[in-house]
C-alpha positions, 0 to 999 in steps of 0.5 A, spaced: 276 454 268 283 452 265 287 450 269 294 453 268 301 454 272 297 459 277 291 454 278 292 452 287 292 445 287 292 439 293 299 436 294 297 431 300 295 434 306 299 442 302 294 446 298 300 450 293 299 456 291 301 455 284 303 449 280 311 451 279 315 446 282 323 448 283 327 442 281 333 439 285 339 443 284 346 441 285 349 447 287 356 444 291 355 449 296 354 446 303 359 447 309 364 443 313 360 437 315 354 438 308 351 442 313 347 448 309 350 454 309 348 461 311 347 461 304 343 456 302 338 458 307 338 466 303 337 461 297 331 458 298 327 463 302 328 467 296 324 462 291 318 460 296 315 464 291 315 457 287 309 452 289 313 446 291 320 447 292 325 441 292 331 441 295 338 440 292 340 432 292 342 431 299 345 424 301 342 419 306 349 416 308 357 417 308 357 412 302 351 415 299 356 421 297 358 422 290 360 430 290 364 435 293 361 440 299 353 435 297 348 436 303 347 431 308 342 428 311 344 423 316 347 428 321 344 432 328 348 438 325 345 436 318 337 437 321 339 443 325 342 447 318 336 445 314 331 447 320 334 453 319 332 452 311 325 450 312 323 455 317 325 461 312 321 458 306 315 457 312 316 463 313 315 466 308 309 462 305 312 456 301 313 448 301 319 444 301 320 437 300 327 433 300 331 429 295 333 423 298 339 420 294 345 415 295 349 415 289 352 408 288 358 408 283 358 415 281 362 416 286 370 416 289 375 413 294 377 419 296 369 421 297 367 414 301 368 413 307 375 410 309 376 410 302 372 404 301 370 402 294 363 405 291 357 401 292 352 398 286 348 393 283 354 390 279 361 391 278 360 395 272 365 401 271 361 407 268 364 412 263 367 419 264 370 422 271 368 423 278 368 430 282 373 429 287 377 435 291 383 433 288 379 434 281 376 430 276 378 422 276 377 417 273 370 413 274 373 406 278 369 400 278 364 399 284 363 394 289 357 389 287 352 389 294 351 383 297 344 381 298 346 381 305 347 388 305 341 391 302 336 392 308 342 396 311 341 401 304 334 401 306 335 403 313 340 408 311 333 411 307 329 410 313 333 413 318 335 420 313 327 420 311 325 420 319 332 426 320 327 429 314 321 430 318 325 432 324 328 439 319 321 440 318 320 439 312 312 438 308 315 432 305 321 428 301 323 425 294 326 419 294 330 420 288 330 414 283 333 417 277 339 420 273 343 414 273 344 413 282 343 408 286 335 406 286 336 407 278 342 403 277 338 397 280 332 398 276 335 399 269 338 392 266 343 396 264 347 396 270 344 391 274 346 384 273 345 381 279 343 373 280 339 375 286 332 377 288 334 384 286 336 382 280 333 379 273 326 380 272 322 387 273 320 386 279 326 384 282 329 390 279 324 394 284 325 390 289 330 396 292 326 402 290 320 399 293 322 397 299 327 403 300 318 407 299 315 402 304 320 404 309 319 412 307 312 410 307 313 409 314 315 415 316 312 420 312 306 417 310 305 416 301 300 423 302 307 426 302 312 422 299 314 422 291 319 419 287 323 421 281 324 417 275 328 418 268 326 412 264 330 415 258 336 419 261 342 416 259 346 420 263 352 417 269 352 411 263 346 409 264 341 404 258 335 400 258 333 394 254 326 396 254 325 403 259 317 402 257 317 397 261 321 398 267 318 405 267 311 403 267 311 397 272 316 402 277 309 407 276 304 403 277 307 400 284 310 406 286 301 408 286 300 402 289 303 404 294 300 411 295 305 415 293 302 423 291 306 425 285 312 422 280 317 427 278 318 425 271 325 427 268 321 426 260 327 426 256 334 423 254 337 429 257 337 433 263 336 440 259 331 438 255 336 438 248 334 431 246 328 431 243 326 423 245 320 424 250 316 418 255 310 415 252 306 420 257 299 417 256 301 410 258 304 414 265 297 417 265 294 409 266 300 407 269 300 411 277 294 415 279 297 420 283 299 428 281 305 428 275 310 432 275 313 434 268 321 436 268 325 436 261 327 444 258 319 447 259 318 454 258 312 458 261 308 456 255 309 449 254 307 448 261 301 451 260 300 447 254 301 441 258 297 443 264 291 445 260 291 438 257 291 435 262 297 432 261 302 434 267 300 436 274 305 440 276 312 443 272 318 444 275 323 449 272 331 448 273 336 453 270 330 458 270 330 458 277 338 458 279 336 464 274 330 467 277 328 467 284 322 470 284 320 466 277 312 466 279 312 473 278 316 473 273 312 469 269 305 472 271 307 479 270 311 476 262 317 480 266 324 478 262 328 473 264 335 473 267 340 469 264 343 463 267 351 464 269 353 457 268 360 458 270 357 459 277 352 454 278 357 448 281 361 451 287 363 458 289 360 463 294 354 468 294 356 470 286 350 466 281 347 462 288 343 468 292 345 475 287 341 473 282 337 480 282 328 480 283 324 485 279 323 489 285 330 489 286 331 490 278 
């Protein structure tokens, strides 16, 4: 039988009902403390439709903050709101992993706390402004971590992974992409340390798999992923050789066990740019289920699923768009129309009032 977007398949100890995934989406819409909101516990129940659900990006840490009105994950009330989440996509028959995230540089002062400098591998400015609360400003140049600091960035992961378990959560996704902090190690761009997380390729990983094995510890690799974009250049972000990173960082994020890698393919997060990851050297590289993410429609993911070239797709606007996007999809039902005017911040308008087929 092929395999296409509606084939069940295991995910660790989870057998999903489908094999779309909702990809991370920053919505700027946690109340006072980055507690989820009401609002957000409407949003995901409505799209338990989705095989896998992963949860907006949601800090680690006060210093892994890199926007206003993010989620946390570090907090008791923090675990109480997403508890809250959790129960209603259980509820009503779905599965969700969070995105564990700190941002490094691309941050503020005025969002640090005690309005200290961002943190990073090295004290390189990036481009373009910053999201505050008093608007944008201008990136400034972050704090070079010392070596001595790093196992604290590690404990943060750990205490955030084990505050996930206790939110009920059927497992988390270290997020290693998209030009924050795991990623700023990685990319020799950003990283031009002299130390033992510095230099080579494997001391370039040296964070993100200590940062896993400390994941590890909690959940178990049967339910942890990770989130790469050898290819993004968003937040500033380059590498010499993303082939070669990327393909090192595959191999050792399997040989620690990892269920799936979450692969932002392109150059760009929409898709847009046509420049693709080699994926056949992926293939090789991890074991574990793959995770396609770059602009796909249904026929593409299908296409990619029957050929065996992804496990899973995750799908982004079209689920901010399309609450009930698996029935869409299988019934070949129109889509809505993105609103991008209410995709960061705001209220219930272009978050939970997109409208289902039945309500259509």
């Amino acid at each position: 039988m092929m395999t296409d977007l509606f084939s069940p398949i295991a995910l660790g100890p989870h057998t999903l009902r489908n094999r779309l995934v909702m990809a991370p989406l920053t919505r700027n819409r946690a109340g006072a403390g980055q507690v989820p909101t009401d609002l957000a516990v409407e949003y995901y129940r409505q799209r338990a439709g989705a095989g896998l659900i992963i949860t907006e990006a949601t800090q680690v840490s006060p210093q892994g903050v890199g926007y206003p009105n993010t989620p946390g994950i570090h907090s008791d009330n923090q675990v109480a709101g997403w508890r809250r989440v959790t129960d209603a996509v259980h509820k009503a028959g779905g599965h969700i992993f969070l995105q564990l995230w700190h941002v490094g540089r691309i941050s503020h002062p005025s969002l640090q706390p005690e309005g200290n400098l961002p943190v990073a591998p090295s004290a390189i400015q990036p481009e373009g402004e910053a999201v505050t609360y008093e608007g944008m400003q201008p990136y400034i140049t972050p704090r070079a971590l010392e070596t001595k600091e790093i196992p604290g960035i590690v404990a943060q992961y750990r205490k955030a992974a084990a505050k996930a378990l206790t939110a009920g959560f059927d497992g988390v996704e270290i997020h290693a992409a998209n030009g924050y902090l795991l990623d700023q190690f990685l990319r020799d761009g950003t990283n031009q340390r002299g130390d033992a997380y510095g230099g080579s390729i494997e001391n370039r990983f040296r964070l993100l798999r200590d940062v896993t094995q400390a994941v590890i510890d909690i959940w178990g690799a049967e339910r942890v992923g990770a989130r790469l974009s050898p290819l993004n250049g968003f937040n500033s972000m380059a590498d010499s050789d993303p082939q070669a990173t990327f393909g090192y960082a595959a191999r050792e994020l399997g040989r620690l066990g990892l269920v799936y890698l979450h692969v932002v393919e392109g150059a760009s997060l929409d898709g847009s740019d046509p420049r693709r990851l080699d994926r056949a050297s992926f293939a090789q590289d991890f074991p574990g289920l793959y995770i396609a993410n770059g602009g796909y429609d249904k026929a593409r993911a299908n296409a990619a699923l029957a050929s065996g070239q992804s496990d899973l797709v995750a799908f982004g606007q079209l689920y901010l768009a399309n609450p009930d996007l698996a029935a869409r999809f299988a019934q070949d039902a129109p889509l809505n129309t993105p609103d991008a005017v209410t995709f960061y911040g705001g209220d219930a308008r272009g978050y939970t009032d997109y409208p289902s087929l039945s309500a259509a």
